[in-house]
C-alpha positions as CSV (number, residue, x, y, z in Angstrom):
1,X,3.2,37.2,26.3
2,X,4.5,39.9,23.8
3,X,5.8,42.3,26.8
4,X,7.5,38.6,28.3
5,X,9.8,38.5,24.6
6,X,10.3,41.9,24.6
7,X,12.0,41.8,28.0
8,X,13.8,38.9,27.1
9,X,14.8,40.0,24.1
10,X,15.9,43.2,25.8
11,X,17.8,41.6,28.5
12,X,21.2,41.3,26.7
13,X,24.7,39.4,28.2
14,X,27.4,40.5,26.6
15,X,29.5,38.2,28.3
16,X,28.2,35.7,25.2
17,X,28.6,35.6,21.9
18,X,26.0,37.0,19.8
19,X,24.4,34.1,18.1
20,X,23.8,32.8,21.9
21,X,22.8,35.8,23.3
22,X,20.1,35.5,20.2
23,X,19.2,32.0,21.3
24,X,19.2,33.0,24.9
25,X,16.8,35.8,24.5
26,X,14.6,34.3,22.0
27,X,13.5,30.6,24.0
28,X,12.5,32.4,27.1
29,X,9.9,34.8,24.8
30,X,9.0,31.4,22.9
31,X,8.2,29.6,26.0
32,X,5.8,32.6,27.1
33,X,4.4,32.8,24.3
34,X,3.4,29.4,23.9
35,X,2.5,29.4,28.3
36,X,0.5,32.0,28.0
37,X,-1.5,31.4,24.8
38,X,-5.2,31.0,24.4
39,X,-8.1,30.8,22.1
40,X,-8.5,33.9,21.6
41,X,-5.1,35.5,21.1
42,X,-2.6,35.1,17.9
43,X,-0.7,32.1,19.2
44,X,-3.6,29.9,20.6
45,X,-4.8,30.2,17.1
46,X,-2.0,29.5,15.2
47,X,-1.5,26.2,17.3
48,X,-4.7,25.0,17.4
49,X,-4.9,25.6,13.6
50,X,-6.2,22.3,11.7
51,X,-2.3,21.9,10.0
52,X,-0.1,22.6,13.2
53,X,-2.6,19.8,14.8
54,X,-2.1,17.8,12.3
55,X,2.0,18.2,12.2
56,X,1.6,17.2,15.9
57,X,-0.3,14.2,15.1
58,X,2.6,12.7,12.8
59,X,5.8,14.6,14.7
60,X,6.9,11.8,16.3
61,X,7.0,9.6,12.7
62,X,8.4,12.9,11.1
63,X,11.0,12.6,13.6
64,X,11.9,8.5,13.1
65,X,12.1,9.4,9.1
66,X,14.0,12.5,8.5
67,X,17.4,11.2,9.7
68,X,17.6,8.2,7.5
69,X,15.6,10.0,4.7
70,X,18.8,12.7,5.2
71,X,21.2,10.6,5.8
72,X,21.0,8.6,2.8
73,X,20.7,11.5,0.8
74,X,23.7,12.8,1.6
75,X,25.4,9.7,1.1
76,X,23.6,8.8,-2.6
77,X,22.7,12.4,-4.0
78,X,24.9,14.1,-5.8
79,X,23.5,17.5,-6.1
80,X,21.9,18.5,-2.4
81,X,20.3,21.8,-4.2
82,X,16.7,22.9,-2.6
83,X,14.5,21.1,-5.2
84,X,15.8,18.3,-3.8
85,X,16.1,19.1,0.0
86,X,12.4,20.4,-0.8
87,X,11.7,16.8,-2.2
88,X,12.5,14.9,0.5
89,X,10.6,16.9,3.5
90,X,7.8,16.1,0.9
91,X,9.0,12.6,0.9
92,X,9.2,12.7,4.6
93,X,5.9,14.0,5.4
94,X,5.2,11.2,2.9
95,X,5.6,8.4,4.9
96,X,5.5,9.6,8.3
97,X,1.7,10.0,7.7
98,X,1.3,6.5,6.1
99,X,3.6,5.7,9.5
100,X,0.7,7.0,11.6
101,X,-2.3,6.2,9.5
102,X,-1.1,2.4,9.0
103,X,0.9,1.8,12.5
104,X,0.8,4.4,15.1
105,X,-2.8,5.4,15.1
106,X,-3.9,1.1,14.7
107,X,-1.7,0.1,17.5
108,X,-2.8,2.7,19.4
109,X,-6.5,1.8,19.0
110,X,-6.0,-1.4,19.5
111,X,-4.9,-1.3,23.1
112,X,-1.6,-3.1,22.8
113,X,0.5,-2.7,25.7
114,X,3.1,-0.2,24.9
């Protein structure tokens, strides 16, 4: 997987501009990476670590409540500064796990239709 990024990181256009060049050589590596990892190598372990589990287990509540989380912070905070920005992906975390623990994760044992 490393020798996949380094080729595609290698493999420049200049036809595009360089933060999409970056972008364009970066996914292809990332995507190998992730293909080709297993248990034993550097990747397989970092995702199948107990926290990057876990973050999969509540992505998709992480993902309902950081826009209106945001959103509203914008609109109502004064100072965005990064104690606060830091506050609310705490805050988000926050409730995306009582999101799974209270409703995804009963709903889902329950067998409801979906």
């Amino acid at each position: 997987a490393t020798n996949a990024y380094r080729a595609a990181h290698t493999a420049k256009n200049i036809s595009q501009p360089d933060d999409l060049v970056d972008v364009a050589q970066i996914i292809p590596g990332i995507v190998l990476d992730i293909r080709y990892a297993t248990e034993n190598n550097f990747t397989g372990k970092i995702l199948s670590s107990n926290l990057i589990a876990s973050i999969g287990l509540i992505s998709y509540s992480l993902y309902l409540w950081h826009q209106p989380i945001f959103a509203f912070s914008r609109e109502f905070l004064i100072d965005l500064n990064v104690q606060n920005v830091f506050s609310l992906i705490a805050l988000t975390f926050f409730l995306a796990f009582l999101s799974w623990k209270f409703i995804e994760n009963p709903i889902r044992k329950s067998g409801f239709p979906c």
